[in-house]
N, C-alpha and C positions, 0 to 999 in steps of 0.2 A: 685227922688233920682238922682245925679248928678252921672252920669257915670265915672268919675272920682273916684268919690269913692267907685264907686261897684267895680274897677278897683283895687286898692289897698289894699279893704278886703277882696273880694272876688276869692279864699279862702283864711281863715281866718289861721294864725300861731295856733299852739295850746296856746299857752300862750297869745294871744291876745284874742281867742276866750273863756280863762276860767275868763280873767281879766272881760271880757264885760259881762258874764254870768253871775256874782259874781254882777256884777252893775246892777242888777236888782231892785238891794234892795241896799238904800244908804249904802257906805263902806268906809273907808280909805284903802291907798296899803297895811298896814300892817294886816288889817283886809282880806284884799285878798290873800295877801301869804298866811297866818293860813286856808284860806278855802279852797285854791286851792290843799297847802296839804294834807287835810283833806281828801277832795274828792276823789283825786288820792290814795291815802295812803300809799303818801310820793315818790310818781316814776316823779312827777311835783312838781321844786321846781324854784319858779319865783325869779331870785336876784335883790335886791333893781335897779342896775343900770335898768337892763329891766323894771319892774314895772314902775318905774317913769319917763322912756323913750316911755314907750306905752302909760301911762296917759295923758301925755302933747300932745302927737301926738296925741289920741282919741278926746283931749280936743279939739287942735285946729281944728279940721275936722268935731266937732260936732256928735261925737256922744256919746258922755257924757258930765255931763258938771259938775262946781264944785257947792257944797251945801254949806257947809259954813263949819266955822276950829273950833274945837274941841279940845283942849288938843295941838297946836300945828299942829297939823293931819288934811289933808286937807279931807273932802267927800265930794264925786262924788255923781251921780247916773246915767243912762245910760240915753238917750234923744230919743223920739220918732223914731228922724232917729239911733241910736244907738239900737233899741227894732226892728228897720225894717233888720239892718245887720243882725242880730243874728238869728231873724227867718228863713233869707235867709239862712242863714251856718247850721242852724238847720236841715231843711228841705234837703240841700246838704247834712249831713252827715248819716241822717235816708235813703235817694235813696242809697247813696254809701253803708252802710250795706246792704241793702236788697237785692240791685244787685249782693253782694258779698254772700249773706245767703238768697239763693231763698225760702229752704225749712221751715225758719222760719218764724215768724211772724212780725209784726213791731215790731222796740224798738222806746218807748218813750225817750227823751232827758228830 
């Protein structure tokens, strides 16, 4: 992985980290908004400009890439090196709880 890049995701914004999350499984942005939503429920809410401001910047850096257009509706899916960021951010944000909540147990992501 080019240090460059670890450099600029690592760590990850929360809305970049739920966009690249959601690209686990091929989406379009507006399929992303509706889950990021979802998820949060309703306390994260990504606006079009951000969304397709992060897309195009994921896109070009590789770690998603696009899958073909749909209704108009571009999907992604996240890219091997886009599946290695998210682990990395994963893994950061399971240490950071646990350091913060010794007497717990891990949380899964």
């Amino acid at each position: 992985m080019e240090e460059r890049v670890r450099k600029i995701y690592i760590p990850m914004t929360e809305t970049g980290f739920y966009i690249l999350y959601c690209l686990q499984q091929e989406q379009h942005g507006y399929g992303i908004s509706r889950q990021v939503k979802k998820m949060t429920g309703g306390e994260v809410v990504i606006s079009p400009g951000t969304m397709y401001g992060t897309l195009s910047k994921m896109e070009r850096d590789g770690l998603i890439s696009f899958v073909r257009e749909e209704e108009k509706r571009k999907i992604y899916c996240a890219t091997d090196l886009g599946r290695q960021i998210l682990d990395i951010e994963i893994r950061r944000i399971e240490r950071l709880y646990q350091n913060t909540h010794p007497d717990r147990e891990s949380v899964s992501i």
